[in-house]
N, C-alpha and C positions, 0 to 999 in steps of 0.2 A: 177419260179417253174411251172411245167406244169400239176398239179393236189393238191388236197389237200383233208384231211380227217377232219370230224366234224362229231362226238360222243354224245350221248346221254343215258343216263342209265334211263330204264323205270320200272314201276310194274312188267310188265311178260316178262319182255326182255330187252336187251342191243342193241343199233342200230348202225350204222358206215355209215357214205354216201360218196362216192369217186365222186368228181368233178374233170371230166378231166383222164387221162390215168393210167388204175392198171397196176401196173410195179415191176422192182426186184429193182426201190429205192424206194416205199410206201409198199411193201408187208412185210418189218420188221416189219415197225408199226404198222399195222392192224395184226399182230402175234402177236404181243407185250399185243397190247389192248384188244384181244382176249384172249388169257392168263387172262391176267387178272382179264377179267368178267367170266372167268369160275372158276377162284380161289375165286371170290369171289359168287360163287355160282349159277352164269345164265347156266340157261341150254338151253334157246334158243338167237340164236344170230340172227342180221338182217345184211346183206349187201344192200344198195341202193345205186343199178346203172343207175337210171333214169337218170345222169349229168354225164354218166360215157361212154368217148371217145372210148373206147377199153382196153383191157387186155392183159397182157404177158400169157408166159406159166408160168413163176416164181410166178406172183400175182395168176393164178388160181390153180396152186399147190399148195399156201398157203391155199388158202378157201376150196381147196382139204382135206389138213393136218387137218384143223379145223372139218371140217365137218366129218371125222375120227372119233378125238378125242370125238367131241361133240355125236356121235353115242354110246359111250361108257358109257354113262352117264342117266338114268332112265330121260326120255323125252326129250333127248338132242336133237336140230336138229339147223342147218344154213337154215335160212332163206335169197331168193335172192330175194329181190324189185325193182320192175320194170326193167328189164336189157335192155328192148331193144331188137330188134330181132338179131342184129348182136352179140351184147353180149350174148343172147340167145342161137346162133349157137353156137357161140363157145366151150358155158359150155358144149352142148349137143354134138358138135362134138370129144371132149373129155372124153365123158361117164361119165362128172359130176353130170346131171341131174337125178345118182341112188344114189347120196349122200347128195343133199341137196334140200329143195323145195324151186322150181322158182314157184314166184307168186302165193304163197300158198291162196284158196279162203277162207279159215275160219281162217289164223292166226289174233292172238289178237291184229294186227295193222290194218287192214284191214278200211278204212274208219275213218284214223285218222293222214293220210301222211301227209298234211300239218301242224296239230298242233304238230306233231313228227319232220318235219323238223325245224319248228320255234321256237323250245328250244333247237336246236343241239347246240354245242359248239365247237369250233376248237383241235383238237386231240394235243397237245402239244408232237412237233417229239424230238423222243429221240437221245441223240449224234448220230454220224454215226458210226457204228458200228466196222467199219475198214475192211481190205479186206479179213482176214481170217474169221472172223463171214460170212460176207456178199458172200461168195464164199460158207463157209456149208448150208447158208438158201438155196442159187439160188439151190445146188446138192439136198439139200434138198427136197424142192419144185420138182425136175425132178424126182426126186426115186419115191416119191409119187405119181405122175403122169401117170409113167411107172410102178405101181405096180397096178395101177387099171383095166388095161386090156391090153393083148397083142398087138394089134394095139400101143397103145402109148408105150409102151416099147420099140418096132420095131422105130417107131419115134423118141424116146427121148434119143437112144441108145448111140449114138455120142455124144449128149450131153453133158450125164450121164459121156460118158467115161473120155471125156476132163475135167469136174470138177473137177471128181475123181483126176487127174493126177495132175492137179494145183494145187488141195488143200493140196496132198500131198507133192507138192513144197514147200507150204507156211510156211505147217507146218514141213518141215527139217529146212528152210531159219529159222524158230521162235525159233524155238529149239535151233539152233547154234548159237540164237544171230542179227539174222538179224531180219528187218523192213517186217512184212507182211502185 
């Protein structure tokens, strides 16, 4: 496997640290866990990319989709720790840097990264999803993408389109019976 996620549930926060590549096969489960810690009540989340190789567009449409969600919520915000400057770019090259805070100076971890990292725990990945879930997240992820500003929509157009088109394959092929 060429990345892995280790979780951690804190006082004022939930934490997730990605070692090695964000991609459209780790971005279910940090969706997944994410979900999760907002259902059960966190309003702020942490991404740590300090071990973190690089990103897809799929992984940062999901911390897109989150940081949305978490927007909508009385103090909600994604937190991104340590990214990296390449990591860095990219959020920024995609105008995620007006949805979540990189390197926030006064978040409530600040000055406690390694005793955070050395109670993380290994994120337990959930079955795989199969190809129709995992074709709505990837469209998924691109819509949210290209709804944040015209530049990436223009980008993400083709995409978007070709998704769209599959996924409506997948789901006549499921509909009638067949294997999607």
């Amino acid at each position: 496997m060429d990345s892995s996620l280790t979780v951690g549930n804190f006082e004022d926060f939930s934490w997730i640290r990605l070692e090695g590549k964000g991609s459209f096969l780790n971005s279910p489960a940090l969706k997944a866990y994410f979900d999760s810690r907002m259902a059960a009540g966190d309003n702020i989340l942490v991404v740590d990319l300090a071990a973190c190789s690089g990103m897809d567009s799929t992984f940062m449409g999901t911390l897109a989709g989150t940081a949305a969600r978490l927007s909508s919520i009385e103090g909600g915000r994604l937190h991104i720790a340590e990214p990296g400057e390449r990591n860095r770019r990219s959020l920024e090259d995609l105008g995620l840097d007006f949805l979540m805070d990189i390197d926030p100076p006064l978040a409530p971890w600040r000055g406690s990264l390694e005793k955070i990292r050395g109670q993380l725990e290994p994120l337990h990945q959930q079955p795989d999803p199969g190809r129709l879930q995992r074709t709505r997240h990837v469209l998924d992820a691109h819509q949210t993408l290209s709804g944040i500003n015209p530049k990436n929509a223009s980008s993400f157009a083709g995409v978007v389109g070709s998704l769209q088109e599959e996924l409506s394959k997948k789901e006549r092929l499921a509909k009638n019976g067949g294997s999607a």
